[in-house]
C-alpha positions as CSV (number, residue, x, y, z in Angstrom):
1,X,87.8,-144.1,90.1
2,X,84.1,-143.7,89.2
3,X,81.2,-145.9,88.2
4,X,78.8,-144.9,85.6
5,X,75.9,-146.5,85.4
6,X,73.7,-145.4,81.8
7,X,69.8,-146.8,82.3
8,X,66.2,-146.4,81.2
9,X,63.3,-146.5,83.4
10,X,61.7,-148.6,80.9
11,X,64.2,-151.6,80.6
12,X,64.1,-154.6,82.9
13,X,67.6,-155.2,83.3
14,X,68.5,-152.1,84.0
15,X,66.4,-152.1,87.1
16,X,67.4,-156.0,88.6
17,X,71.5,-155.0,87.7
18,X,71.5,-151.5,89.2
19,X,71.3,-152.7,92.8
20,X,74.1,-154.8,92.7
21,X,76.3,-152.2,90.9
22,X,76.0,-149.7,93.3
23,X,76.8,-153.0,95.6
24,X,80.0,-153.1,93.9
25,X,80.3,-149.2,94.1
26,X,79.9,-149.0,97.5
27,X,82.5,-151.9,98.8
28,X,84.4,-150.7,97.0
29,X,84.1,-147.4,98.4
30,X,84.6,-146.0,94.4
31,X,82.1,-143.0,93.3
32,X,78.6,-143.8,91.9
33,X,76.4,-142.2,89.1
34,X,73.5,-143.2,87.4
35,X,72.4,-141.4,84.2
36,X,68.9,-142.0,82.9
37,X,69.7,-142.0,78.9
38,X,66.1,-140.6,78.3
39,X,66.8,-137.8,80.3
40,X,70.2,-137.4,80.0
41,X,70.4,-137.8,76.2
42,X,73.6,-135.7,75.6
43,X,75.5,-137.2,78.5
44,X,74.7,-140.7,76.6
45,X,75.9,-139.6,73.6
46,X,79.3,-137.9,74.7
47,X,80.0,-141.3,76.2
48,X,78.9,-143.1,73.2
49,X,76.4,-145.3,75.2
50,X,74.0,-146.8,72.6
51,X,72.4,-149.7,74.6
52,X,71.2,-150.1,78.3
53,X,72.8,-151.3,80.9
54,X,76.0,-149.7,80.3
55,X,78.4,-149.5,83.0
56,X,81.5,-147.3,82.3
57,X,84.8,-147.2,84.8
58,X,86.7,-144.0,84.6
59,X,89.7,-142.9,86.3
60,X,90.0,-140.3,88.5
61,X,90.8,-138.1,84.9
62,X,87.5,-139.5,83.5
63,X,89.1,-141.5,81.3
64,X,87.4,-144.9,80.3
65,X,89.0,-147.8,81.9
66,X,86.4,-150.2,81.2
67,X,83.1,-150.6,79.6
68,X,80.6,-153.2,79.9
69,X,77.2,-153.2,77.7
70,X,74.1,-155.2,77.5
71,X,75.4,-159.0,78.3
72,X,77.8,-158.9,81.0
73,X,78.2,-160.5,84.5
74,X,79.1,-158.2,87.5
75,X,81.9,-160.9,88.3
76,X,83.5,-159.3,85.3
77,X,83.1,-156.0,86.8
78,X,84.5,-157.1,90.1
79,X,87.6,-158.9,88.3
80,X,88.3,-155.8,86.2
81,X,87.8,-153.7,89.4
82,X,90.3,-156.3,91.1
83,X,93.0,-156.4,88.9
84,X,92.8,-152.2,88.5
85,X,93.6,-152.0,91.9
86,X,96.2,-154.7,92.2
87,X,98.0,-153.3,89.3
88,X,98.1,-149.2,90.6
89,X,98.8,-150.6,94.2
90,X,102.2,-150.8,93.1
């Protein structure tokens, strides 16, 4: 499982949620990117991201498991992350 995290320099958010996502990355000991969308245009664009913060959750196939965008709580990323887990335990 991976973490994507799509930001701009230039937005707020981004910089106040990215901390606590790579929190979430790291306890839960899943892999972490960031990807500036300014600078990474195309790497935006092949994910579809068209608004910042965008977290994406891949497999370990990068395949999109989860996607949250502009309003979004990281309880809802730690719930998702939760019942992933739970459910491939098995």
């Amino acid at each position: 499982m991976k973490i994507l995290y799509f930001k701009n320099d230039k937005c707020s958010v981004c910089g106040a949620v990215h901390p606590k996502v790579k929190r979430i990355a790291e306890e839960y000991e899943i892999g972490f990117e960031v990807i500036d969308v300014v600078e990474n245009p195309e790497i935006a664009g092949q994910y579809l991201v068209l608004t910042v913060p965008t977290v994406l959750i891949l497999d370990d196939n990068e395949q999109e498991l989860a996607r949250f965008a502009r309003n979004f709580s990281i309880s809802d990323i730690t719930r998702f992350i939760d019942r992933y887990l739970e459910l491939t335990k098995n």
